[in-house]
N, C-alpha and C positions, 0 to 999 in steps of 0.2 A: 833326740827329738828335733824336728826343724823348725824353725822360729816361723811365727805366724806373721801372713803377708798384712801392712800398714792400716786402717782403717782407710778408703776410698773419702776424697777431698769434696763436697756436696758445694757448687756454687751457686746453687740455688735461690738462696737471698742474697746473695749480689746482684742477681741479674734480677731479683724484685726488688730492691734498692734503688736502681737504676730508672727503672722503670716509671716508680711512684715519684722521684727526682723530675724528671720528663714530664709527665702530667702534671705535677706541681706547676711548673716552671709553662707549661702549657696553657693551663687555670690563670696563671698571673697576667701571663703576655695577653691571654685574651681580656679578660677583666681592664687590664690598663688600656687596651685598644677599647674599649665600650666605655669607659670615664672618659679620654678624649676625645671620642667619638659625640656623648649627651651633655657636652660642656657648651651653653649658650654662647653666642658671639654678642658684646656688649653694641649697643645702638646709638645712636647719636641723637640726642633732641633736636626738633625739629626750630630752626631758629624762628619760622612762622608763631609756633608755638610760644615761644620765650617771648616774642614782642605781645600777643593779645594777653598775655599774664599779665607781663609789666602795666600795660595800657587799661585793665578791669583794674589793676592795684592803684595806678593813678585815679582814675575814674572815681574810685569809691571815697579815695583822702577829699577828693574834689565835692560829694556830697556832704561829709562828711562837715568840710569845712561851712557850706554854703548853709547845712543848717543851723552850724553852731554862730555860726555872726547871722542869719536871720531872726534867731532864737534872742542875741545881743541887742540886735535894733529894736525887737521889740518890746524886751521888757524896758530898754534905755526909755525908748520914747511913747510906748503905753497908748496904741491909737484907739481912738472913742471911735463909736456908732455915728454913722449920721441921725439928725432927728428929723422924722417927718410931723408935721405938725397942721391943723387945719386952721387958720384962721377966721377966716367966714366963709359962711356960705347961704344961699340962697336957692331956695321953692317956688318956682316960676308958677307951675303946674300939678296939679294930679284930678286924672280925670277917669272916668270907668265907663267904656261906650257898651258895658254890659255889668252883670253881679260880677263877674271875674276877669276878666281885661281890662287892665290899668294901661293909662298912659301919663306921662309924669314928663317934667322939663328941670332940671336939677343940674344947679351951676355952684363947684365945689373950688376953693384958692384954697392950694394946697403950697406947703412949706418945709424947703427940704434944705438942712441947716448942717453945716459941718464943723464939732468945735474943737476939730483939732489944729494946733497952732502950725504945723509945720508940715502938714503932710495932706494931698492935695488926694481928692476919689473922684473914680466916675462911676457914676451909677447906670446901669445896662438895663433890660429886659424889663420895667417899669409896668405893672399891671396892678391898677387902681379897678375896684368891683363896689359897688352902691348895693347894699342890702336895707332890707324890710323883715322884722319878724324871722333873718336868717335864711330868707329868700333872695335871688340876686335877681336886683329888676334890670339893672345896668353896668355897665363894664369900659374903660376905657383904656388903651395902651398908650405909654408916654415916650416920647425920643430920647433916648440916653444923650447926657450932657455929664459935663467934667464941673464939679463943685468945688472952688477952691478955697484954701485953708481959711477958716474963721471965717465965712460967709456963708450966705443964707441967698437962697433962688423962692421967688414966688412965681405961682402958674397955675394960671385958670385950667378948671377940667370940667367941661360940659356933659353932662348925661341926659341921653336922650329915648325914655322908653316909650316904646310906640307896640299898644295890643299885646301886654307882656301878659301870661298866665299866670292868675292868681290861685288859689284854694278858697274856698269861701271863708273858713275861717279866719284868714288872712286878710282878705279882701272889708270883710268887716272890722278887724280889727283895723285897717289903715283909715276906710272913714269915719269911724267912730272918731280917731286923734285926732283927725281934719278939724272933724264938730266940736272940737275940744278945746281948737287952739293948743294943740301941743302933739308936735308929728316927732318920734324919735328914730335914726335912720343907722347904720352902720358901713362902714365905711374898711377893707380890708384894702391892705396895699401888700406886695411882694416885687422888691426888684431886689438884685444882683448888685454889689459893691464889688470893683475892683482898685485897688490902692497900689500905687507905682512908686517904689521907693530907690532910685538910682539903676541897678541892677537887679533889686531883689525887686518881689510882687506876688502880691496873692489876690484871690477874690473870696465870698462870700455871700449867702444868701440873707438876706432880710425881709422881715415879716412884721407891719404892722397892722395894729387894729386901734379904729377909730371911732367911736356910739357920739354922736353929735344929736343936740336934741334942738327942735325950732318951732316957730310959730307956722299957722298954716295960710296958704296961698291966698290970695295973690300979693300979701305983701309980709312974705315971710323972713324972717329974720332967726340969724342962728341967739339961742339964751343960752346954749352950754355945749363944752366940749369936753374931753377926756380921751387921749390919745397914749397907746403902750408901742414900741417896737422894740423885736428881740431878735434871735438869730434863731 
């Protein structure tokens, strides 16, 4: 018998071997090319930037501060209200050239007192209003002036109503008090404080109310007052 020829050598999965190596190797180089490729380039802060940072950081310590020792001065030293106060006043006139058109001459010393020991205010925007029955016959505005510590300012305030419009029940009730000997009037004030304490400063508004009660024209005299002011 003759011996049978070897079985035929099949390199078939070698050269798939080969192959799938290659593509592997193909996959990787591209993947690494595309991670270097989506790798951000790092930026540099802008140093404009860094200085308005630092500069808002100071900024704020600086309020920070300025309320905390304004908040110190004033519990240390506790500032009072001015007082407004009426002393006397006088009723020139009140007259009615009809049932409802009043005219009236009304001279008011008024008293604006400050009792704090060490700390000096001016008072701005000053508007003094003469009321009736919570009607306003008169109105006067005053010059702002500087009140200093522990003193008191006196200042006439002249009101002058001339043909002011009544209601009639109003208008009866004012001369009824005339005939009465006993005319009771109200008196609103509003000005503006501002108080200067070195570096620091604040303002505020104030609001008083005044019911003064008097005898009637032509030689009137005040019998009573009662004066509130508040913030």
């Amino acid at each position: 018998m003759l011996p049978l020829p070897p079985p035929p050598t099949s390199k078939q999965p070698s050269t798939q071997l080969s192959s799938d190596s290659e593509a592997h190797s193909f996959v990787t180089n591209k993947s690494s090319r595309t991670l270097t490729l989506r790798q951000p380039t790092p930026e540099k802060t802008n140093p404009i930037i860094w200085c308005a940072a630092v500069l808002c950081f100071i900024f704020s310590l600086l309020l920070i501060f300025s309320g905390v020792v304004t908040l110190i001065f004033y519990l240390a030293i506790k500032p009072k209200n001015p007082i407004f106060d009426i002393p006397n006043a006088t009723l020139n006139m009140v007259h009615f050239d009809s049932t409802q058109y009043f005219n009236g001459d009304f001279t008011l010393l008024t008293n604006f007192s400050n009792p704090n020991r060490r700390i000096d205010m001016k008072l701005e925007s000053l508007d003094i209003v003469l009321l009736f029955s919570e009607r306003i016959i008169s109105s006067q505005a005053m010059k702002p002036f500087t009140q200093k510590a522990r003193k008191s300012r006196l200042q006439t305030v002249n009101f002058i109503s001339s043909l002011v419009f009544l209601p009639q029940d109003v208008s009866v009730k004012l001369q009824r008090q005339v005939q009465s000997n006993k005319v009771v009037y109200n008196v609103r004030g509003t000005f503006k404080v501002r108080v200067n304490l070195g570096l620091i400063h604040w303002s505020y508004w104030l609001h008083s109310r005044c019911q003064i009660e008097m005898t009637a024209p032509p030689t009137a005299v005040l019998i009573s007052r009662q004066c509130i002011t508040k913030r």
